[in-house]
TORMARVEX-763293 format. One record per residue: z, y, x of N, C-alpha, C, CB in turn; residue number from 1; chain. Coordinates in nm, 4 decimals. Glycine has a CB too. Layout:
BEGIN
NODE  n.z  n.y  n.x  ca.z  ca.y  ca.x  c.z  c.y  c.x  cb.z  cb.y  cb.x  seq  mol
NODE  Z  Y  X  Z  Y  X  Z  Y  X  Z  Y  X  NUM  A
...
END
This chain:
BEGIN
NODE  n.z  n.y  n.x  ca.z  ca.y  ca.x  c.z  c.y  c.x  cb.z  cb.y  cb.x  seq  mol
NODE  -17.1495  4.2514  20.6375  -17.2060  4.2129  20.7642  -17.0987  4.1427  20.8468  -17.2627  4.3354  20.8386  1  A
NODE  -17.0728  4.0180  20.9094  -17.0230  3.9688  20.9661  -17.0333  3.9411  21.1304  -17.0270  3.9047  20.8985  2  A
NODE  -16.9554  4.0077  21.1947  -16.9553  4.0831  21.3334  -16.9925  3.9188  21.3990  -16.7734  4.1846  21.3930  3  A
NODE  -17.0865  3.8775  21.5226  -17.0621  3.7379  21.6082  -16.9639  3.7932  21.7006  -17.2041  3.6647  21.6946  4  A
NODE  -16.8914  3.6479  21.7201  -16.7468  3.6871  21.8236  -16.8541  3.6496  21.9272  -16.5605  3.5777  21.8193  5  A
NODE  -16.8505  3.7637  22.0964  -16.8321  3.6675  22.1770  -16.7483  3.6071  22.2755  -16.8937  3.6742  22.2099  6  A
NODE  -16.7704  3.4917  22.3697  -16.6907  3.4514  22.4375  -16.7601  3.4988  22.5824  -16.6608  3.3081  22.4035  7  A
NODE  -16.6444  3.5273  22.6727  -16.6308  3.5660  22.7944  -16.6050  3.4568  22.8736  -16.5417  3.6591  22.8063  8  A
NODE  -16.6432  3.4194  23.0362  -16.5814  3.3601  23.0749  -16.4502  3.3942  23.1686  -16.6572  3.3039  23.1038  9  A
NODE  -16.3247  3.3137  23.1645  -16.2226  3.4010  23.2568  -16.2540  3.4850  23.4133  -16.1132  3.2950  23.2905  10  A
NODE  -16.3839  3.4254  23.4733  -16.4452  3.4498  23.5934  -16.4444  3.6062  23.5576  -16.5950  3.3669  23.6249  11  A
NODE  -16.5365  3.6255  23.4363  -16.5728  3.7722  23.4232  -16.4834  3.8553  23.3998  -16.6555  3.7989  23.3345  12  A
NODE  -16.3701  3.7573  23.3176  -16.2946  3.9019  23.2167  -16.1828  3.9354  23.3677  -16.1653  3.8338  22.9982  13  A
NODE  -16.1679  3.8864  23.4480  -16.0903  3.8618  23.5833  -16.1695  3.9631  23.6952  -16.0993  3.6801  23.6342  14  A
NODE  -16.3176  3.9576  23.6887  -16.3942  4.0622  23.7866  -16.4034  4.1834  23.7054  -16.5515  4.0147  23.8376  15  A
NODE  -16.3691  4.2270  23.5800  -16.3874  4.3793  23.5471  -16.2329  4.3869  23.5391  -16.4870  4.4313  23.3950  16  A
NODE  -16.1438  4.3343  23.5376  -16.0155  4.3664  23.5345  -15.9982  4.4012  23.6929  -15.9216  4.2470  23.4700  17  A
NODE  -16.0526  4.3216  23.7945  -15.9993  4.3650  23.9359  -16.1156  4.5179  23.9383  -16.0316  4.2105  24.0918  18  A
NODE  -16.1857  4.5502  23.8775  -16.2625  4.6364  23.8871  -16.1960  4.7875  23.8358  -16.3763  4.5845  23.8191  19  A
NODE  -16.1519  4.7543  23.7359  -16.0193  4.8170  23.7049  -15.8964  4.8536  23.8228  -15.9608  4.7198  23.6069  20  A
NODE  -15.8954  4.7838  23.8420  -15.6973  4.8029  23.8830  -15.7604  4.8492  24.0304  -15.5453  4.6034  23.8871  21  A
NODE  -15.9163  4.7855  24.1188  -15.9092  4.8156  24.2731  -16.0153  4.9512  24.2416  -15.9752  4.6653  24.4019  22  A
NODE  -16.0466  5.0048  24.1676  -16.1550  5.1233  24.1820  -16.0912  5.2489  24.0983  -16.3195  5.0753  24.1119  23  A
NODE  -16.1334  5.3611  24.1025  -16.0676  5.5047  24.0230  -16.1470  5.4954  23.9091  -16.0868  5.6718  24.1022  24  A
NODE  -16.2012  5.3523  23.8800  -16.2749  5.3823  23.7359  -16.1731  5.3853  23.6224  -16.3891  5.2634  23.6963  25  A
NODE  -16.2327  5.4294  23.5036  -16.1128  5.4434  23.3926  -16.1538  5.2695  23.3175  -16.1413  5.6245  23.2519  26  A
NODE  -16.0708  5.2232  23.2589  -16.1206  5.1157  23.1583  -16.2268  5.1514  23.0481  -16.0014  5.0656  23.0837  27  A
NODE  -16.2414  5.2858  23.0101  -16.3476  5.2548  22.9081  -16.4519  5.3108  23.0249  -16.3393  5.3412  22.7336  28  A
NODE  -16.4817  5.3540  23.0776  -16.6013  5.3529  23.1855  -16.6315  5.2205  23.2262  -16.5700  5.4332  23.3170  29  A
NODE  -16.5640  5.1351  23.2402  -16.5948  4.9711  23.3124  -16.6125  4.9166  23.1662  -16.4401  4.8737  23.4252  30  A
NODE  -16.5477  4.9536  23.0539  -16.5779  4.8617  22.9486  -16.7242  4.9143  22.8720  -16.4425  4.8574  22.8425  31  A
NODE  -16.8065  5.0445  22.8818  -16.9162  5.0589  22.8266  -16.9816  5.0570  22.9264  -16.9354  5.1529  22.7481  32  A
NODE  -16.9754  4.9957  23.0654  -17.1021  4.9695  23.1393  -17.1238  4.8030  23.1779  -17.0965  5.0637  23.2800  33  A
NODE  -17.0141  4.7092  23.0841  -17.0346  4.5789  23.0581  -17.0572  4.5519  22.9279  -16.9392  4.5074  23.0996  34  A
NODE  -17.0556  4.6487  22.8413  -17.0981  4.6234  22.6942  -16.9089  4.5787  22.6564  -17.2573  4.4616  22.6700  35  A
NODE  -16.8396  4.5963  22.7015  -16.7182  4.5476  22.6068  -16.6689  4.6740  22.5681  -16.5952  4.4518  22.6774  36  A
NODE  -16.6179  4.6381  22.4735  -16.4756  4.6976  22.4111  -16.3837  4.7126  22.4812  -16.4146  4.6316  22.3185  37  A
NODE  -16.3071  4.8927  22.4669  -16.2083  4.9355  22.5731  -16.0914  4.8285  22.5365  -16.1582  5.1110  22.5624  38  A
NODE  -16.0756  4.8625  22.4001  -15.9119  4.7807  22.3480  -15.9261  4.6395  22.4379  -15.8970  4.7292  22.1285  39  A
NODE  -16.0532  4.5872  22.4154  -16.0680  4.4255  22.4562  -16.0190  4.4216  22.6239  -16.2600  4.3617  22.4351  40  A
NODE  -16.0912  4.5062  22.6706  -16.0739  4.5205  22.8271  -15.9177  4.5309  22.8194  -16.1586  4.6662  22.9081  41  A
NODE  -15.8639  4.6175  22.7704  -15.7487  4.6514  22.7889  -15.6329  4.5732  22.7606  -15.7430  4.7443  22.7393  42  A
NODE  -15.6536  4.4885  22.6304  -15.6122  4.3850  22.6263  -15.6032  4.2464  22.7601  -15.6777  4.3687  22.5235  43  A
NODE  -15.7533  4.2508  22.8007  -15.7351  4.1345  22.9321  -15.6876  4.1570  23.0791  -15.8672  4.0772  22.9618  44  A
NODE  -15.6177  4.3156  23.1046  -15.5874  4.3643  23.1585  -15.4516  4.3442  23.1668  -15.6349  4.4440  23.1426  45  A
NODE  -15.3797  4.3554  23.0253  -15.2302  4.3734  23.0479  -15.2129  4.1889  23.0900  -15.1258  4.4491  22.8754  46  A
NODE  -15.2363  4.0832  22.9861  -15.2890  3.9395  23.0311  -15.3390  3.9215  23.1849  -15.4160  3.9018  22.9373  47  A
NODE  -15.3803  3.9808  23.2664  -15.4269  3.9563  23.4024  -15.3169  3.9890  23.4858  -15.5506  4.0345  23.4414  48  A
NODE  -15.2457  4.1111  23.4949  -15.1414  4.1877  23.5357  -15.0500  4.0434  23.5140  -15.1070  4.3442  23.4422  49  A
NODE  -15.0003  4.0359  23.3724  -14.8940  3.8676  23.3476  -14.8797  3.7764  23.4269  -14.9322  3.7702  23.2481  50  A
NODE  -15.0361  3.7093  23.4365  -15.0456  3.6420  23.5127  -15.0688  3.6059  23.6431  -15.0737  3.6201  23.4783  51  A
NODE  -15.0559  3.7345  23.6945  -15.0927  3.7614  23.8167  -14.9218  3.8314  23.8757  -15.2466  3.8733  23.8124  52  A
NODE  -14.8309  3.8446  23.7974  -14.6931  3.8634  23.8324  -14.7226  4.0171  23.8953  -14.6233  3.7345  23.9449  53  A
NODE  -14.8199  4.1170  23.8609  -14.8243  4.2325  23.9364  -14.8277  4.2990  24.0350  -14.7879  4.2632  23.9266  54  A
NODE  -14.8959  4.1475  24.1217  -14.9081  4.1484  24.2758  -14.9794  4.2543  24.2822  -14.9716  4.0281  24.3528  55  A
NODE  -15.0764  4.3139  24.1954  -15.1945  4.3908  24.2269  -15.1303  4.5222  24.1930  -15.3357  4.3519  24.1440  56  A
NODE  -15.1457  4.6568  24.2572  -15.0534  4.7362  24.2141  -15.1904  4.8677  24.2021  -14.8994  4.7510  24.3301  57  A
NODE  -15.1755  4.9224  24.0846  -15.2507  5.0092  23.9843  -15.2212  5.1541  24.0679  -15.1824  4.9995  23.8035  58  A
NODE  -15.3564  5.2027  24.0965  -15.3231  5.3360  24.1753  -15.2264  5.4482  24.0548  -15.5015  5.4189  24.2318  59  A
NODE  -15.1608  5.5509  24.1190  -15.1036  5.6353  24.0679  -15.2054  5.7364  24.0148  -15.0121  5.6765  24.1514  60  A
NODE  -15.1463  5.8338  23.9373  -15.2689  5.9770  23.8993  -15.3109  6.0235  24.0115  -15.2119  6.1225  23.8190  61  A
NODE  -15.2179  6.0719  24.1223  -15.2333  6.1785  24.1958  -15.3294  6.0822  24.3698  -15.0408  6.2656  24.2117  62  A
NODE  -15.3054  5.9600  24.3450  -15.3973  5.8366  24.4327  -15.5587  5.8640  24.3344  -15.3056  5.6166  24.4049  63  A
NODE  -15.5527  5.8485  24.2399  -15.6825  5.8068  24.1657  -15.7672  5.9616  24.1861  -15.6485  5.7515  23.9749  64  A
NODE  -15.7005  6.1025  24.1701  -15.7707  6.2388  24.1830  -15.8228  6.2042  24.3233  -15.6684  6.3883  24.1700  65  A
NODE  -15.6913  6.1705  24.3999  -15.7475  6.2227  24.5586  -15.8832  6.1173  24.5789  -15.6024  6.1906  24.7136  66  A
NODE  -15.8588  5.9935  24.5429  -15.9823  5.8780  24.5525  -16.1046  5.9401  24.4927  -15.9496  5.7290  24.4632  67  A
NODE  -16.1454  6.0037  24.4370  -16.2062  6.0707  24.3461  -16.2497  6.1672  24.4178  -16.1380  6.1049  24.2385  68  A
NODE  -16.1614  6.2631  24.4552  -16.2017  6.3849  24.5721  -16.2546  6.3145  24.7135  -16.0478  6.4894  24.6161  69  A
NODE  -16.2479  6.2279  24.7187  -16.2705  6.1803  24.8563  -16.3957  6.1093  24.8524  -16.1575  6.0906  24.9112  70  A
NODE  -16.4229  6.0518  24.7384  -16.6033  5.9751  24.7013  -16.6757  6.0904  24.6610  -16.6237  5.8424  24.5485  71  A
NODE  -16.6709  6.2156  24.6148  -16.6963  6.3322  24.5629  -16.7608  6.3599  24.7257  -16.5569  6.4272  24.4851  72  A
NODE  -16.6747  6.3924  24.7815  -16.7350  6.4375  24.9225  -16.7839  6.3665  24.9828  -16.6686  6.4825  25.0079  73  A
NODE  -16.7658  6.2396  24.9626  -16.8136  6.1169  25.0722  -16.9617  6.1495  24.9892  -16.7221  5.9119  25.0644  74  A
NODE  -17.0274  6.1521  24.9178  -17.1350  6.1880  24.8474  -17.2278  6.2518  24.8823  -17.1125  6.2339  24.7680  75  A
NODE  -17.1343  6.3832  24.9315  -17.2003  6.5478  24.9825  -17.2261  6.5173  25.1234  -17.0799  6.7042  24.9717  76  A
NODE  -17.1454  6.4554  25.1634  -17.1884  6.4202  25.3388  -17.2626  6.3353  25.3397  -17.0860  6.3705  25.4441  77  A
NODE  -17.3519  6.2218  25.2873  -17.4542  6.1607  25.2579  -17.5877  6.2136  25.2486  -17.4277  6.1147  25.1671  78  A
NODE  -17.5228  6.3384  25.1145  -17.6717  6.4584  25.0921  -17.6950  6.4917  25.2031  -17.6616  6.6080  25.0068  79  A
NODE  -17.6112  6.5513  25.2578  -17.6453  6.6667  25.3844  -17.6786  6.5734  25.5099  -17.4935  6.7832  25.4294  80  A
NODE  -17.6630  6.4802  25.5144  -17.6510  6.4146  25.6274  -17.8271  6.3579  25.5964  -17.4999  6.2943  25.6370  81  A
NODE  -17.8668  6.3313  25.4656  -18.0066  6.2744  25.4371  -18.1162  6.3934  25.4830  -18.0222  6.2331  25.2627  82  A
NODE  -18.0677  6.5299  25.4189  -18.1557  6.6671  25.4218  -18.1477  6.6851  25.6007  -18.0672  6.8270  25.3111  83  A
NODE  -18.0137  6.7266  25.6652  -18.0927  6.6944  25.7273  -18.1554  6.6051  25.8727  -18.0985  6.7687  25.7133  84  A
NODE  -18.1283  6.4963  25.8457  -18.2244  6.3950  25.8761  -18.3853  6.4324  25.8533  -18.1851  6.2760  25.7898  85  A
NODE  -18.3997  6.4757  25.7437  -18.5519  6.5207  25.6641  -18.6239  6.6259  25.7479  -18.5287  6.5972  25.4991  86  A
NODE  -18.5092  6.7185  25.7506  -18.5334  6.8337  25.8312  -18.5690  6.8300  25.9679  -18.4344  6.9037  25.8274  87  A
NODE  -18.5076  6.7664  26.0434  -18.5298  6.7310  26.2123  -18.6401  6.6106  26.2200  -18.3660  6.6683  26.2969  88  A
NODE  -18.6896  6.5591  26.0859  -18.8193  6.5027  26.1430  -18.9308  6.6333  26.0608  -18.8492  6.3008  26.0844  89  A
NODE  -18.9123  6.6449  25.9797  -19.0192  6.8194  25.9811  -19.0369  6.8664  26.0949  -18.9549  6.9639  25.9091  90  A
NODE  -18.9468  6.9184  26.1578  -18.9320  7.0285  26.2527  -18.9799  6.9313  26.3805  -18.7620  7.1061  26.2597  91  A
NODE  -18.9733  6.8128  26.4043  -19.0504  6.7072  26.4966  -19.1871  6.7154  26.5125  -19.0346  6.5766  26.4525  92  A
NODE  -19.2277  6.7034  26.3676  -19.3429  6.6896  26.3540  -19.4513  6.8282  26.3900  -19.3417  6.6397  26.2251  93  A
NODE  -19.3602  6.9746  26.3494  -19.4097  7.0841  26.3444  -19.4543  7.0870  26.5223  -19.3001  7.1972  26.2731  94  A
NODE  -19.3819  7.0383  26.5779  -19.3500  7.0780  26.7403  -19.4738  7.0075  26.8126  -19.1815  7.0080  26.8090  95  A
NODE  -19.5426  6.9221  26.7432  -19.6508  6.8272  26.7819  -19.7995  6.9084  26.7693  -19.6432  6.6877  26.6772  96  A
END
């Protein structure tokens, strides 16, 4: 069976690489929700970094947990903030 290569354009392989380096996503999380290959991603990653002289600077572990802990909750205060919203028009409505 003979695999088809495909081709990317630099636009793209350039927007999941900044997707990479500016978000707490991991590379194979960004590479199986574009259909690529981690190695491939990872490959156009170290190539982007090159050419980009490393202006862009790659969060640390202990940056990427806390980013992580902090969308985690930013989440929960959304829930609660939706429920209750929900709740004070119930309780609106009950009062009628």
């Amino acid at each position: 069976m003979t695999a088809s290569l495909r081709r990317f354009s630099q636009e793209f392989k350039d927007e999941l690489c900044r997707e990479v380096i500016n978000t707490s996503k991991s590379i194979k999380d960004v590479a199986t929700a574009y259909g690529v290959g981690p190695e491939t991603l990872r490959n156009w990653l170290i190539k982007h970094r090159e050419a980009n002289g490393g202006t862009e600077t790659e969060l640390t572990l202990p940056e990427r947990a806390r980013l992580k802990e902090l969308e985690r909750e930013n989440q929960e205060l959304k829930a609660e903030a939706l429920f209750l919203k929900k709740a004070a028009a119930y309780f609106a409505r009950e009062q009628r």
